[in-house]
N, C-alpha and C positions, 0 to 999 in steps of 0.2 A: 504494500500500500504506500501512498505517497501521500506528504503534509496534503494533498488539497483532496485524499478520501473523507467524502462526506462524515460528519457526524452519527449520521442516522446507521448509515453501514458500516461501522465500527459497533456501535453500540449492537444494531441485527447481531452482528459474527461471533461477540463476547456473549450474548443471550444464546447463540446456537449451544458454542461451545460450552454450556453450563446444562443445557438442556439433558434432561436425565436419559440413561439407555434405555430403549424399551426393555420388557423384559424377555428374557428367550423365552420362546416356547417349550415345555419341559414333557418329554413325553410318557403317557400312561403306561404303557406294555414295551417292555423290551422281547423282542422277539429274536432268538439264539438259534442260528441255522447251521448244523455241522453234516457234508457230506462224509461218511465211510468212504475215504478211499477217493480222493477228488485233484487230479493235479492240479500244478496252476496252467499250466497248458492245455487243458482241455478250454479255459475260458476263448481262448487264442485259434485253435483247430476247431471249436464250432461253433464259433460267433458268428458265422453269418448263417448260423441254423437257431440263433436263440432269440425269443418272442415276448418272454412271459417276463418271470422273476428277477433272471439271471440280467438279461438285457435292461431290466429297468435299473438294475445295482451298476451296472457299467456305465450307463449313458447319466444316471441322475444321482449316483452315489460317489464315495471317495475308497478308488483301489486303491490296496497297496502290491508291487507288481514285483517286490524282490522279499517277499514275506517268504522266511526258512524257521525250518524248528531249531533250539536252541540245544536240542537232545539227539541223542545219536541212532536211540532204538525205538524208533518212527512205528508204535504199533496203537492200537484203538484206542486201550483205557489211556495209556501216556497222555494220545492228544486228545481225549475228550476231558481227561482230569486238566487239563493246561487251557482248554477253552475257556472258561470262565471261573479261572485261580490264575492263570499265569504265571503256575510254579512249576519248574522243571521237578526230575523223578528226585534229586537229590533231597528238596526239601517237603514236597508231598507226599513221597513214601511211596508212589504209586507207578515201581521199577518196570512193570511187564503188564499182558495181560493177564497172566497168571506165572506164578515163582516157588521155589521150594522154602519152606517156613521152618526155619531152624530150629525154632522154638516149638513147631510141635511134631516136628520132621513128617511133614507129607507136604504136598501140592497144595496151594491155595490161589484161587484166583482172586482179580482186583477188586472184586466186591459180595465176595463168597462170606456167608454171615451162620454159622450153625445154631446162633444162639437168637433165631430169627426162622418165621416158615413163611412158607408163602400165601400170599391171601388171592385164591382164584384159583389155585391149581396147587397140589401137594409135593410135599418135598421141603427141603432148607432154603431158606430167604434171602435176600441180598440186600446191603447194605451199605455207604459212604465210610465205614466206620475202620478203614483204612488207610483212606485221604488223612493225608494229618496237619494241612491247612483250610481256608474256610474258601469258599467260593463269590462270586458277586451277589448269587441270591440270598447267602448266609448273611453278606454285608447289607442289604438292601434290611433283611429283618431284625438285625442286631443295631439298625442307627436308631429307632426308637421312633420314628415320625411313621404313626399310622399301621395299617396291617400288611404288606403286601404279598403278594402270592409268588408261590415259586414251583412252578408242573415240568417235567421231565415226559418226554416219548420218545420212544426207538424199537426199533424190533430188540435188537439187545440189550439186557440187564445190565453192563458196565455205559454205556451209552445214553441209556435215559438217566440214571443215578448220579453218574459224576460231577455231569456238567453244573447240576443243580444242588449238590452239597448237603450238607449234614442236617439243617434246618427247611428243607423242602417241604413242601403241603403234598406231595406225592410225586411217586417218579413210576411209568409202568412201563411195561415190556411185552413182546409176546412170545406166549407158550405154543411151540407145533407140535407139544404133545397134547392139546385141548383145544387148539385153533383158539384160545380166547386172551387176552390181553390181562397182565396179573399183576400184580406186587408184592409185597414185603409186609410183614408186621412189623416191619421196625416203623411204618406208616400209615398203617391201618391195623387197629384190634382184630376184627374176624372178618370184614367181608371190604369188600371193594367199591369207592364212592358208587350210588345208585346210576348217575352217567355212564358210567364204564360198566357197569354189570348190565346195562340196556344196551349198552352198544355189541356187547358180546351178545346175547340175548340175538339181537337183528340178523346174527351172520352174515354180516358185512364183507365178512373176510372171505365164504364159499361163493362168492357170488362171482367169481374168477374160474368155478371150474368148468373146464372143458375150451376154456378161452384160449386165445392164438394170442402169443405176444407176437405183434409184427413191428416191422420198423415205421415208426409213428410216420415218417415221412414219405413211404409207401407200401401203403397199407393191401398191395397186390404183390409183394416180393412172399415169398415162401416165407412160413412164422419161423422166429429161432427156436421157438418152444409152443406145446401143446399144453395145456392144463392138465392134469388127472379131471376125472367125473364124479371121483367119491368125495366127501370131506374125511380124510383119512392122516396122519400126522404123515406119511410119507406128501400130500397133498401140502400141506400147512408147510411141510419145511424147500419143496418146490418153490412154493408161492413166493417167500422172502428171497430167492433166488434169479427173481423177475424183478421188473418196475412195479409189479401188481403188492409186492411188499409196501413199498415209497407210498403206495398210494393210501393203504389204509392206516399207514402212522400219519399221514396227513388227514385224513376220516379222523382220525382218534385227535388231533390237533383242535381240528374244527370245534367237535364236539366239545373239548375242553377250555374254550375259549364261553362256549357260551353258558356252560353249566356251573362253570366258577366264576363266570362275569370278569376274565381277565378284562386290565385294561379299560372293565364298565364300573369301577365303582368311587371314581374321586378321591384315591388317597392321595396322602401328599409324594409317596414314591412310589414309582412304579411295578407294575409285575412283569415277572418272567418267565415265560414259556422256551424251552429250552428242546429243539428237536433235532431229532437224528437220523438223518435217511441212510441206512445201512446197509440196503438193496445193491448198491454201487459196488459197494468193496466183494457182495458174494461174486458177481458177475465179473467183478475186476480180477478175484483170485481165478477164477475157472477159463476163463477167456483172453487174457492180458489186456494191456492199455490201447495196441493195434487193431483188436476184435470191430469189428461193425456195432456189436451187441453194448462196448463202451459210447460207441458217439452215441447210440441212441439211447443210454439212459442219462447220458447226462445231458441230451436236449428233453429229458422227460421230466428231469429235473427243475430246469428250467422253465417249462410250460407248467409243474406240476407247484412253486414255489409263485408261480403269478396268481396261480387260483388263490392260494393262501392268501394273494397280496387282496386277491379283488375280494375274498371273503370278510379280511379285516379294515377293508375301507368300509363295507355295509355295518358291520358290528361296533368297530371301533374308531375307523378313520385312520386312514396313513398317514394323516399331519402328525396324528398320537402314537406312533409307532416307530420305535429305534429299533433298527434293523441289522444285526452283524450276520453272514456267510463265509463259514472258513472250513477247512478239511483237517481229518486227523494224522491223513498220512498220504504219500502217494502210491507211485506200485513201481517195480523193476519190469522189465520188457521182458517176453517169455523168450530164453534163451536160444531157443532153433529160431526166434523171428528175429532176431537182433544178430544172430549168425548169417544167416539167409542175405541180410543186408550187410554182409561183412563187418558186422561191429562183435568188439568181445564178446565175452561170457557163456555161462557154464551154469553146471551144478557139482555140488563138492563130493558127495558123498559122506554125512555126517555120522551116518552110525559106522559107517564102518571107520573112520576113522577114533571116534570114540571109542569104538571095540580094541582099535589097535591101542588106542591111549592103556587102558585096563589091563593086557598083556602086557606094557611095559612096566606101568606100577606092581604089578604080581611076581614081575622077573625082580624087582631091586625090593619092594617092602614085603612082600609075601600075598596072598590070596586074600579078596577082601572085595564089597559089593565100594568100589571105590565113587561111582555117580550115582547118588539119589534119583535124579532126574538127568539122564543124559539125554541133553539136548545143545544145538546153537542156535546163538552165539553165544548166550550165557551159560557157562559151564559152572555147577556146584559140587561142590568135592565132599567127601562123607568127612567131616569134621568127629565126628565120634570114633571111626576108625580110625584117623590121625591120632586122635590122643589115645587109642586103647596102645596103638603098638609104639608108642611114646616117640613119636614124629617131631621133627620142626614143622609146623603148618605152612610156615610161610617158605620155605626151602623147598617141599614137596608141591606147593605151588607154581614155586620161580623154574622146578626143575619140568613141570605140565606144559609151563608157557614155552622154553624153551625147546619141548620136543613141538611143538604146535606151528611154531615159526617155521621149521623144516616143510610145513604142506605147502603145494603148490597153494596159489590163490589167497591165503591167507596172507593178509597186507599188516594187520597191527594185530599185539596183543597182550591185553593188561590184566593184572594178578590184582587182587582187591589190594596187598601194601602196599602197588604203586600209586591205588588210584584213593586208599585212605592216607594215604604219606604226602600225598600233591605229589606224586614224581611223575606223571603221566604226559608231558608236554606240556608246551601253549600255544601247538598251532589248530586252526578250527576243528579240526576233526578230534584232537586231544578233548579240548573243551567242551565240546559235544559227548566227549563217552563220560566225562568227570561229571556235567551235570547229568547224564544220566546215573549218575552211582551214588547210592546208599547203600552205607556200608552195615547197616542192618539187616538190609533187606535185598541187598547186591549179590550178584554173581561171586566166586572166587576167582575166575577165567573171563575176561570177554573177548570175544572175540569181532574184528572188524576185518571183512570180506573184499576181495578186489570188486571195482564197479563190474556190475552187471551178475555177477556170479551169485546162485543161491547155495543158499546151505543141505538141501537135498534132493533128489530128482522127483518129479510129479509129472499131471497135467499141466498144471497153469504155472504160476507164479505167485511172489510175495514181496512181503517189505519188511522193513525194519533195520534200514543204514542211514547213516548222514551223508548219501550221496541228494543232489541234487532231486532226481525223479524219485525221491521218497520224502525230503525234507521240505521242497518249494511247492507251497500251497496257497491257495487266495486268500486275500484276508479283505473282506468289502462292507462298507456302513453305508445307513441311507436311513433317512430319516431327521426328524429336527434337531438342528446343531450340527447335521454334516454337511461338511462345503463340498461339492462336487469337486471330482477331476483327481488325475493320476498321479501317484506319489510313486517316485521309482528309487528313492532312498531305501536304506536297511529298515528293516523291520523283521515283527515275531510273532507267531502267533499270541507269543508271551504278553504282547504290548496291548490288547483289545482288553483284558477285567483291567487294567488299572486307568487304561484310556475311558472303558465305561463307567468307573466308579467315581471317574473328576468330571465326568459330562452329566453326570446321578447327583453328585455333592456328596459322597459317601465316602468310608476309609476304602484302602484299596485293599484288597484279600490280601492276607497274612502273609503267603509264602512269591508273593507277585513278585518276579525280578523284572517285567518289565517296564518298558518308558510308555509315558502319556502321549500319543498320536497327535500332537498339540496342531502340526501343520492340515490336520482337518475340519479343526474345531471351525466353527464363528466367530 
């Protein structure tokens, strides 16, 4: 401005600049969308086939496009317990999808609960009560402002549970030994909210049989799959095997939206619906990432997450809805198709290698059930036979690692003292197996595979490396308070609970390592 700006326009500009901020708009339901099994290349190879949901997060929401996991052993419960915690295995506890339990030496998986049954279907219950930090929706009910709701769905029991934490209003799953959708006592006394035991009731879920999954986008090409005719659990466990899974954990979404009135009831924080399309990863493991049967579920995905959108605009309104999509893991290329195109990889041969491990502990300590569980990459050593035949543990370790090194394709490999001592590196891939170790609940052995290489021969394929096609996943918001447009900086899946808990006004989960997504905000 210059001496002869008006008076009056001075004075305007000083009244602007005083003028209060409006207030954001603060939204009612946070809605938590996690594919099983989702590259972030898949956004990339079939964007110009995607319409619905997916398309609306790209064009009106804020990507992140170099979003990797911060852990090394890229499997379900990992990245569904990191969705909305943002703690790696080191401080969650939640090492594998299931682990050998020292403490009562057998096999437990990530949310395996005995001292819990299930409500809907018989047997032992499942439960968060191995997480051992708290989650966004635990943060959301522990600030004190109001009641707010916190519902979990998946076809699997570590999947609907995790995301949603230790103080959830229900987390459910389905059973294909009942075709009906169940839960836990550790959330319900005897029976399953009235909504859920009518949706069961409807058989919603048989209403697939005899169907043709065909490819949505030509719906005269030959099916990939025929339905069964009977409702039978070999039926039930088909069905999650299809898109026809995706479709009724979204059915069970709907329904729970309007029977608990997420999102309908004026608290001062919002609720959270937390969902998991699991469909993706069965098809991903039996077919690889190349299959025809991948691009079409994950444009069914897409078409099948806009219905949600256009469900929750009539219910709730998408101005009131904050919206994150991210994946738990990606998949490795099935080994003859990544051959076929002259790129590496294999399969290793694990048991027999393990079997070889055992012969040589028998040759130098004597006879002895030396692997609890032999499996890779994580290797657990019988720690009770160590001390009966009065062992160095950590020698009879260093000397495992060492014969281990000798196999072809085996690229790294760490003994729990290097990785409870910090002597494991600090270049990315060290730091990735470290946050994945607890040494409670850790392997004695891990083991890290050359890219592309699995650890046994099959059908399909798997995951669970810090190579890129397992660790680089979407990470996409949309909704009010997010600025449109592509972030092609670092990022983690780690960074979304503490990026929502500052966008909520809430603490950030307990075990969150990661940063606030600040470049998205308003």
């Amino acid at each position: 401005m210059t001496r002869s700006t008006p008076i009056a326009l001075l004075l305007a500009a000083a009244a602007l600049a005083q003028a209060p901020t409006p207030p954001r708009r603060k939204p009612k339901l946070v809605l938590a969308v996690i594919a099983d099994q989702f590259r972030l290349d898949y956004l990339y190879r079939f964007r110009d086939n995607y319409s619905g949901g997916l398309s609306r997060m790209l064009t009106q929401g804020a990507v992140f496009t170099n979003a990797y996991y911060e852990h090394s052993y890229t499997v379900t419960a990992i990245g569904h317990s990191t969705f909305m915690s943002g703690a790696t295995p080191s401080i969650s506890g939640i090492v594998a999808n299931d682990w050998y339990d020292r403490q009562s030496g057998k096999a437990v998986t990530s949310v395996s609960d005995t001292g819990h049954k299930m409500v809907g279907a018989t047997g032992d219950g499942s439960s968060p009560r191995r997480l051992l930090v708290s989650t966004l929706g635990d943060e959301l009910k522990m600030a004190g402002r109001g009641k707010p709701k916190a519902i979990g769905i998946s076809i699997k029991d570590r999947s609907a549970i995790l995301p949603v934490g230790h103080m959830a209003d229900g987390a459910f799953w389905f059973d294909n030994k009942t075709g009906n959708f169940v839960s836990s006592t550790y959330y319900f006394a005897d029976a399953l909210p009235s909504w859920t035991g009518d949706f069961n009731k409807s058989r919603a879920v048989d209403k697939y049989m005899g169907a043709e999954w065909r490819p949505i986008d030509n719906p005269k090409a030959e099916p990939f799959q025929t339905m069964l005719k009977e409702p039978t659990d070999k039926y039930w466990g088909e069905m999650q095997r299809t898109p026809f899974g995706n479709e009724i954990v979204e059915a069970l979404a709907e329904r729970a939206v309007v029977a608990e009135k997420l999102g309908q009831r004026n608290e001062p924080l919002p609720d959270l619906l937390a969902v998991s399309f699991s469909s993706n990863d069965y098809i991903g493991h039996d077919y690889g990432p190349d299959d025809p049967r991948v691009r079409d579920i994950s444009i069914r995905t897409d078409r099948l997450l806009g219905k949600l959108f256009q469900f929750l605009e009539a219910k709730v309104g998408m101005a009131n809805v904050l919206v994150v999509f991210s994946a738990d893991h990606g998949v490795a290329p099935i080994p003859r198709v990544n051959n076929e195109r002259k790129m590496p990889g294999g399969t290793l041969g694990a048991k027999a290698i393990l079997a070889k491990l055992d012969e040589r502990l028998d040759a130098v300590y004597g006879r002895g059930e030396w692997f609890p569980r032999p499996e890779l990459p994580a290797i657990y050593v019988n720690r009770n036979l160590i001390a009966h035949l009065g062992l160095d543990a950590a020698r009879v370790r260093a000397r495992i690692a060492s014969w281990l090194r000798e196999e072809a394709h085996v690229q790294r490999v760490y003994t729990w003292d290097q990785l409870a001592d910090g002597r494991a590196g600090s270049d990315p891939i060290d730091l990735r197996v470290r946050n994945s170790f607890n040494a409670e609940r850790g392997p004695d052995i891990y083991l890290v595979l050359d890219p592309y290489w699995l650890p046994e021969p099959g059908k399909g394929t798997t995951h669970g490396t810090p190579y890129s096609y397992d660790a680089h996943v979407p990470v996409m918001f949309l909704g009010p308070g997010v600025k449109a447009g592509f972030h092609h900086g670092k990022a983690a899946p780690n960074d979304i609970a503490p990026t929502l808990a500052t966008m909520l006004e809430v603490e950030r989960p307990s075990g969150a390592l990661g940063r606030v997504l600040e470049e998205m905000l308003r």
